[in-house]
Every structure is written in C-alpha cells, then in structure tokens.
C-alpha distance (Angstrom), angle and dihedral (degrees) to the residues before:
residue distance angle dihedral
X1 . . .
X2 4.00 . .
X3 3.86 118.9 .
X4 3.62 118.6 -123.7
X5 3.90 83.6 -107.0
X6 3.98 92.2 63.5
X7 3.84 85.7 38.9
X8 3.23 91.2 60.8
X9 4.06 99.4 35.7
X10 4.36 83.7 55.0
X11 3.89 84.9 48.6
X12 3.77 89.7 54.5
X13 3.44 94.8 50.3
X14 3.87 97.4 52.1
X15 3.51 94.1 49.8
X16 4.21 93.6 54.2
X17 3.69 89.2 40.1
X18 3.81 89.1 47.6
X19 4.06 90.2 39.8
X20 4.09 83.2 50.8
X21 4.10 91.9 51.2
X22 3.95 93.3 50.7
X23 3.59 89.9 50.7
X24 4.02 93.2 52.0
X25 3.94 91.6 43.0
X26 3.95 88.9 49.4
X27 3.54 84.2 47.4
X28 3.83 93.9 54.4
X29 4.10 90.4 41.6
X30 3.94 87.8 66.5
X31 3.44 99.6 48.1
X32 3.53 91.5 48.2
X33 3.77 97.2 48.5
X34 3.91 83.2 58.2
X35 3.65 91.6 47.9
X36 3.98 88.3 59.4
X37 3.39 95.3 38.5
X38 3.85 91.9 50.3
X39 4.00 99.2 43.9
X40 3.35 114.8 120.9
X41 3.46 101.5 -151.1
X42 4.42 98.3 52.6
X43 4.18 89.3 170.5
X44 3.79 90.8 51.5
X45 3.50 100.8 47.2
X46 3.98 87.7 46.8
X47 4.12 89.8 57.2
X48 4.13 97.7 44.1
X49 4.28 86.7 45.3
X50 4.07 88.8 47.3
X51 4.17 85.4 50.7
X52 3.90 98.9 48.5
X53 4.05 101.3 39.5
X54 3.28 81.7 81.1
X55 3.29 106.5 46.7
X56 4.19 89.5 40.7
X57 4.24 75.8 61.6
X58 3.67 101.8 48.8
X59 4.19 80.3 52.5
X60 3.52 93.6 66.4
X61 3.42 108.8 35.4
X62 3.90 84.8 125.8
X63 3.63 96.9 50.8
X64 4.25 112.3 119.4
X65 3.75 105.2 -97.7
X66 3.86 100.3 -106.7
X67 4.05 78.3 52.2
X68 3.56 91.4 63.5
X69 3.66 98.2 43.0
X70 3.62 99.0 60.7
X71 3.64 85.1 44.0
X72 3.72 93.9 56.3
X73 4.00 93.8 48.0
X74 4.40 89.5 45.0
X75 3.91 75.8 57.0
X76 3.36 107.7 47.8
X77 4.17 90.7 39.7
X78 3.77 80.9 60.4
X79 3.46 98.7 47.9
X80 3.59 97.8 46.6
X81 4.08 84.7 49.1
X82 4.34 81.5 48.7
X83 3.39 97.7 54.2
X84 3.89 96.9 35.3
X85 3.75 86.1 61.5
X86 3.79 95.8 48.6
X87 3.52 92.4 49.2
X88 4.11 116.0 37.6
X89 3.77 102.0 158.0
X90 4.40 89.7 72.0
C-alpha cells in the first residue's frame, strides 16, 4: 500500500501533467478560432461541421459521462464560433 508521501508525490504529478494538457488544448483552441475566423469559404465550413458533429457523437458513445459533457460544450463553443463566422451581420 502507498504512503501518504507517495500519495501525495502521484497527486503532484497529475496535477502538472494535467496543468501541462490545459495549456496545450488552450493552445490548440486559439489556433483554431483563427482557423475559422480565417476560412475563406465561412458557408462551407458551416455545412461539413453540421455533417460530422454527429458523427464525432456516435464516436463516443462509450465515453464516461463527465467525458461526454465536456465534449458536448468543446462542441457547441465551436459551433457557436462556426456559425458566428458564417454569419457576421447577427
């Protein structure tokens, strides 16, 4: 059995490796906000994004619940962001 010591060391090491992660994924969140922004084609992108979320769902279906929540807000963020770039004037 682990001491509290080694508890605590493995504890450590989630959180900076965690703490690590959410700086790569924030990382990744930027550059694809300028990707939407950017694309040249806003009314495209909208109509292959609407055809995968689905598909990106039926993926998952396994995932553990709190899993598929955060995956469900990441994809509504970027479909908000989507459709917000294919449609400026609202």
């Amino acid at each position: 059995m682990p001491t509290t010591s080694e508890l605590l060391h493995r504890l450590d090491n989630c959180t900076t490796e965690l703490e690590a992660h959410r700086g790569y994924l924030k990382a990744m969140e930027y550059c694809v906000r300028a990707l939407i922004i950017s694309h040249p084609d806003p009314a495209s992108l909208t109509r292959v994004w609407e055809g995968i979320v689905p598909r990106i769902f039926d993926n998952h279906l396994e995932d553990s619940a709190l899993s598929a929540a955060a995956m469900r807000q990441g994809l509504a963020l970027l479909t908000e962001q989507i459709e917000a770039a294919a449609h400026p004037e609202r």
